[in-house]
C-alpha positions in Angstrom: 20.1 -1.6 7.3 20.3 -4.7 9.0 23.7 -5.8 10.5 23.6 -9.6 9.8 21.4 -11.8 7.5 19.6 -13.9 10.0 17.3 -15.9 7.8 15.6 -16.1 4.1 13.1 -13.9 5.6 15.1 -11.2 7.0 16.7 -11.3 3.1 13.6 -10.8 1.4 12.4 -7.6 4.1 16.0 -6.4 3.3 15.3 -2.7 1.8 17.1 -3.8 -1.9 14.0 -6.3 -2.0 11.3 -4.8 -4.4 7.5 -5.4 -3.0 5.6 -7.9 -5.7 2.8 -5.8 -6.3 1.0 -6.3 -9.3 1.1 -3.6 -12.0 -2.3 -3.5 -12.4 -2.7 -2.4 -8.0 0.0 -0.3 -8.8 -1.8 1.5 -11.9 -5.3 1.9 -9.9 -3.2 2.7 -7.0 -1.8 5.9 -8.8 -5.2 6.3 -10.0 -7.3 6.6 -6.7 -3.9 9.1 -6.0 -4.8 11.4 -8.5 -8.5 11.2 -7.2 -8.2 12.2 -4.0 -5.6 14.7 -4.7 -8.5 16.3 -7.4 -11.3 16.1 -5.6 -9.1 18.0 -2.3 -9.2 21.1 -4.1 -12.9 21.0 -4.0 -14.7 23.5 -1.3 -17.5 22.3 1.4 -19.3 25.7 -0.2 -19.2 23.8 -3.3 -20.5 20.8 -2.9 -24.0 21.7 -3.8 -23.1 23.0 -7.0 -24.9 21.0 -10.3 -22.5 18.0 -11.8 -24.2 16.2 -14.6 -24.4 12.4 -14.8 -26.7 10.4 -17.0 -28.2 13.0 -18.3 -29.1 14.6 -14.7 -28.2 17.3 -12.4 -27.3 16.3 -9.8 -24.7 18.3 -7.2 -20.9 18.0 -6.5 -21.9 15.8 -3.0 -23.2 12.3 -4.6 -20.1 13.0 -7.4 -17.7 12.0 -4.7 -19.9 9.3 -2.9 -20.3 8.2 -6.8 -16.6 7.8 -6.9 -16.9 6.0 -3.8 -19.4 3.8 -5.2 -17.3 2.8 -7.7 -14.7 1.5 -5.5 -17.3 -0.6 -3.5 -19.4 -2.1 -6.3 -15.7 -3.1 -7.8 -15.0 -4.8 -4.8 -18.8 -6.7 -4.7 -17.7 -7.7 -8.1 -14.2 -8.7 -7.5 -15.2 -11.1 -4.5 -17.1 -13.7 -6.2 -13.9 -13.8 -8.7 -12.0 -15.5 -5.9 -14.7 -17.4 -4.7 -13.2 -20.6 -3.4 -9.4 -19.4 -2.7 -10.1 -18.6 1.0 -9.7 -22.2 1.7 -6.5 -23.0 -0.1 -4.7 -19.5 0.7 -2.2 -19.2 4.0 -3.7 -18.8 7.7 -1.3 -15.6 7.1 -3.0 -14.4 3.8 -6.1 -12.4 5.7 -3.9 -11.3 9.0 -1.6 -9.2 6.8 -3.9 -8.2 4.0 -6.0 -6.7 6.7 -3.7 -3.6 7.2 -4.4 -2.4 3.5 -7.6 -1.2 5.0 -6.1 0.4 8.0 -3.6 2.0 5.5 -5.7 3.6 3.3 -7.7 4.8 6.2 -4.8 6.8 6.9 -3.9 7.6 3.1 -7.2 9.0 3.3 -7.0 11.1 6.4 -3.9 12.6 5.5 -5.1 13.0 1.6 -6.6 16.5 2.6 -3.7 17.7 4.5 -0.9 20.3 3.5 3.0 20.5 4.1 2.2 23.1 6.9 0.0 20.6 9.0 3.0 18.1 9.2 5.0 20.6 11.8 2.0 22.4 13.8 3.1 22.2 17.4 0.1 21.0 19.1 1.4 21.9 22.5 1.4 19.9 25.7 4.1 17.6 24.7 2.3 16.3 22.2 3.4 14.6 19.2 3.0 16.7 15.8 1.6 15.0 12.9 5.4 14.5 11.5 6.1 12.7 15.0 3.1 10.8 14.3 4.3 9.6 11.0 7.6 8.6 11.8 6.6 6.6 14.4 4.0 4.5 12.6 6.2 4.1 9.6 8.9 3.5 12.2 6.5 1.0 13.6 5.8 -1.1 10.8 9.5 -1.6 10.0 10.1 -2.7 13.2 7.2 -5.1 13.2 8.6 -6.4 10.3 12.2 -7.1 11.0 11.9 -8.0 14.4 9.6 -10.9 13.7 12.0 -12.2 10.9 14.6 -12.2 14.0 12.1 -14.2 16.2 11.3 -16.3 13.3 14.9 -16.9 13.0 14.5 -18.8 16.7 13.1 -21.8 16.7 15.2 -23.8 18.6 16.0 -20.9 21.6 16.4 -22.2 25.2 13.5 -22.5 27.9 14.9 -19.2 29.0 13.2 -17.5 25.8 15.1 -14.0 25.3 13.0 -11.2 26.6 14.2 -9.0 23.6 15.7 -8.6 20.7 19.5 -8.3 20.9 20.6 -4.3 20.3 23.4 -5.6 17.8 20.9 -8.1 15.9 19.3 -5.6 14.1 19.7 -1.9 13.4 16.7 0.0 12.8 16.6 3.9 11.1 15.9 6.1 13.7 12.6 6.9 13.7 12.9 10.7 12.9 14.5 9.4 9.9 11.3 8.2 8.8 9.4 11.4 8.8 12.2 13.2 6.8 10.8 15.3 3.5 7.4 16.1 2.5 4.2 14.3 2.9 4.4 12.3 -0.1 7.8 11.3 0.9 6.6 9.7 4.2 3.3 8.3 2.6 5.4 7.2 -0.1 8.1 5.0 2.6 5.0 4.3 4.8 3.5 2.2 1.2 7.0 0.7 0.8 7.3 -0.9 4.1 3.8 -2.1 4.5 4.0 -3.7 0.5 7.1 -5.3 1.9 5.7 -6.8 4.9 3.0 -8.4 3.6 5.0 -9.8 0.5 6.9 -11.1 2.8 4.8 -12.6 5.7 1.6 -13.2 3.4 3.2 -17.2 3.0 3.7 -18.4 6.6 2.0 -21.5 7.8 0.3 -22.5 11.3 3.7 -23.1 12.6 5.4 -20.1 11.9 2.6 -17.9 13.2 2.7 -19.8 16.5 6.5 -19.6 16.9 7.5 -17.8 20.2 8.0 -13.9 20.4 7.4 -11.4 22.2 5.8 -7.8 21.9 6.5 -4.6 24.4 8.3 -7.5 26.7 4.9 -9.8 26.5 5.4 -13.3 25.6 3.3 -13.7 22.3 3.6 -15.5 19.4 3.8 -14.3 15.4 0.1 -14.5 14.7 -0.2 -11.7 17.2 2.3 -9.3 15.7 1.2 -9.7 12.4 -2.6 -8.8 13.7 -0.9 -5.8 15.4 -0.2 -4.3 12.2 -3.3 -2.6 11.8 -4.4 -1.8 15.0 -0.9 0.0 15.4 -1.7 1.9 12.0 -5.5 2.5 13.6 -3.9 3.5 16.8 -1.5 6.3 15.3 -4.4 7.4 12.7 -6.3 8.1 16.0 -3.9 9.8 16.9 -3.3 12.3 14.0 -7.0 13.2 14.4 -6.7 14.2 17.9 -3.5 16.3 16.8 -5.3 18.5 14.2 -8.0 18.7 16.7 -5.2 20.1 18.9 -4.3 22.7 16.3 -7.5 23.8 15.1 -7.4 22.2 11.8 -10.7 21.0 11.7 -12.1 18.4 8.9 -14.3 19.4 6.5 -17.2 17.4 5.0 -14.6 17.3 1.5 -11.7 15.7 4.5 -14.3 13.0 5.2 -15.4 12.2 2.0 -11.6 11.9 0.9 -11.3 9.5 3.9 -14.3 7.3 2.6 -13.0 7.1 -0.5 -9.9 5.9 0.4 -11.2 3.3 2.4 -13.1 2.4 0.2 -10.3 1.6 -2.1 -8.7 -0.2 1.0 -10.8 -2.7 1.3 -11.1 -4.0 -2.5 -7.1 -3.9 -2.5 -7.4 -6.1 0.7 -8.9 -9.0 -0.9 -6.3 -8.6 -4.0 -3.2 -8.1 -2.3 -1.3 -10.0 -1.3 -2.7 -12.7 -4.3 -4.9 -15.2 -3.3 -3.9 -18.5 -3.4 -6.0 -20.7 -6.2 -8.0 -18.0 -7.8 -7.6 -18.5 -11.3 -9.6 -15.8 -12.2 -7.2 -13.5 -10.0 -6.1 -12.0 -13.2 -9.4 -11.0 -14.1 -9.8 -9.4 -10.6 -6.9 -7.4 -11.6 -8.2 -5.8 -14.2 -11.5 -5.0 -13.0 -9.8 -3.2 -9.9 -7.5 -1.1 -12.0 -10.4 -0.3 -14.5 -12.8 0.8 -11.5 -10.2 3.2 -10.2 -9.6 4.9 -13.5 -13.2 5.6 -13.9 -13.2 6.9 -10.4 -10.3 8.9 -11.3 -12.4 10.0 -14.7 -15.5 10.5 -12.5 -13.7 12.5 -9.8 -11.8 14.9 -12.9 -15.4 15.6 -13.7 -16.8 16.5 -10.5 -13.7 18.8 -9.8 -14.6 20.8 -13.0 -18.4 21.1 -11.6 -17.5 22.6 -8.4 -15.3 25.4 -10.0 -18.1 26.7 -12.4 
C-alpha cells in the first residue's frame, strides 16, 4: 500500500507485517468474542429469569456482571504480576497500550449490533454507522503511517513541511475500509490497531518528541500516538448519536455487552503490548486467557438460563 519504504518503521506497519500478539491474547480474545456474541441473544425481558451459581438462584442480570467480574478481578490479579516493569518499559509502552481500552469500548458497542444497523441512513447528512467505521479504521491507519513518515524526518529544514507529501504515502480510500460485514470491519479495525502498537510500543523520549504535525498543527509524536484513543472515543461517540438518530435504542443487554468488553479492554491494556522486565509476563498470560474462557463458560451458562 505504501509507495516507497521510507524507514524500518514504515517496513514493519507495511500490511505483509503480522501483529506479535501473543497466542494466549489471541485465544482469550476469541474467547470474550464468543461471550459477547452469546450473551447478545439474550432479551432485557429475560434478565430476571433464575441462573444458578454456587448452589443459588440467582437471575440472568448478576450472570453477565459475573462475567464481568471475571474480567476485572483477572486484571486486579494480573497487575501485581508486573509489578516493577513500569519503570523499565518505553515512555511509548502506556501511550499506545491505552487505545486497547478505547477499542474494546467500541467492540463492545457494536457487539449488540446487526448487518442492518451498519447502512441505516440517519438523515441530515449524517454519517451512517458504516461511514463511521471506515473513517476510524481509516483513521488509525493513517495515524499510523503518517507518523512513520514524520519519523522518517529528523533532519528536515527550519521550514518544517506543513504536510505529508501526496506521493509519499498512499492510503486505501476510506470507504474501502468499511467494505463487507461487521466482522470484516471489526476484524481490519483489530488488525491495524495490533499493528500500530507493535510497532510504536518501542520508541524512546526522542522519537516521541520528533517534529510532526496533526490537522496542519505543529505537534510532536507523543501527541499522535495519545490521539489514538481519543480518535477511537470520538468516533464511538459518534456511532451512539447515529443509532440514536435511527431509533435503535440500547438495551440494558447493549450496555452490559459494552461493560464487558471494557472490561476485557483494560486487562489486555496492561498485557499488550508486553511489558518490559516482567518476568512473570508469561504467567500473566495465562491467567488472562484462563479468565476469559471461564467468562466464556460462565456467559454459555447464563444464555441457557434466559431461554428456559
Amino acid at each position: 500500500m505504501t509507495t516507497r519504504a521510507m524507514d524500518a518503521i514504515t517496513q514493519r506497519l507495511a500490511p505483509s507485517a503480522a501483529p506479535l500478539v501473543p497466542q494466549e491474547l489471541l485465544r482469550a480474545r476469541d474467547s470474550v468474542a464468543a461471550a459477547l456474541a452469546a450473551l447478545r441473544e439474550v432479551a432485557d425481558e429475560s434478565l430476571e429469569q433464575t441462573w444458578e451459581w454456587h448452589d443459588g438462584k440467582l437471575d440472568v442480570r448478576y450472570g453477565m456482571y459475573r462475567v464481568y467480574e471475571l474480567l476485572e478481578d483477572a486484571r486486579a490479579s494480573v497487575r501485581p504480576m508486573l509489578a516493577g516493569a513500569g519503570a523499565a518499559e518505553s515512555p511509548a509502552r502506556p501511550l499506545v497500550a491505552a487505545a486497547s481500552v478505547a477499542r474494546w469500548d467500541l467492540h463492545g458497542l457494536l457487539a449488540g449490533l446487526g448487518e442492518a444497523d451498519l447502512d441505516r441512513d440517519p438523515g441530515n447528512s449524517e454519517w451512517t454507522v458504516r461511514q463511521t467505521l471506515a473513517h476510524i479504521v481509516g483513521g488509525q491507519r493513517g495515524y499510523a503511517w503518517y507518523t512513520a513518515w514524520w519519523l522518517s524526518q529528523p533532519d528536515a529544514p527550519a521550514d518544517f513541511p506543513t504536510s505529508v507529501p501526496d506521493d509519499a504515502i498512499d492510503l486505501p480510500e476510506e470507504e474501502v475500509e468499511g467494505e463487507g460485514t461487521l466482522a470484516d470491519i471489526r476484524r481490519r479495525f483489530d488488525e491495524i490497531v495490533d499493528l500500530s502498537v507493535t510497532a510504536y510500543a518501542d520508541l524512546g523520549d526522542t522519537e516521541l518528541a520528533a517534529r510532526a504535525r496533526w490537522s496542519g498543527v505543529p505537534v510532536d509524536v507523543r501527541f499522535r500516538l495519545v490521539r489514538w484513543g481519543s480518535h477511537i472515543r470520538e468516533h464511538t461517540i459518534q456511532v451512539e448519536k447515529t443509532l440514536g438518530y435511527v431509533g435503535r435504542q440500547l438495551t440494558e443487554v447493549d450496555r452490559l455487552l459494552r461493560l464487558i468488553a471494557a472490561a476485557y479492554g483494560r486487562l489486555e491494556e496492561d498485557l499488550f503490548p508486553a511489558p518490559s522486565s516482567a518476568p512473570r509476563y508469561a504467567e500473566a498470560l495465562a491467567l488472562a486467557e484462563s479468565a476469559a474462557a471461564e467468562a466464556e463458560t460462565v456467559a454459555r451458562s447464563v444464555v441457557q438460563a434466559a431461554s428456559h
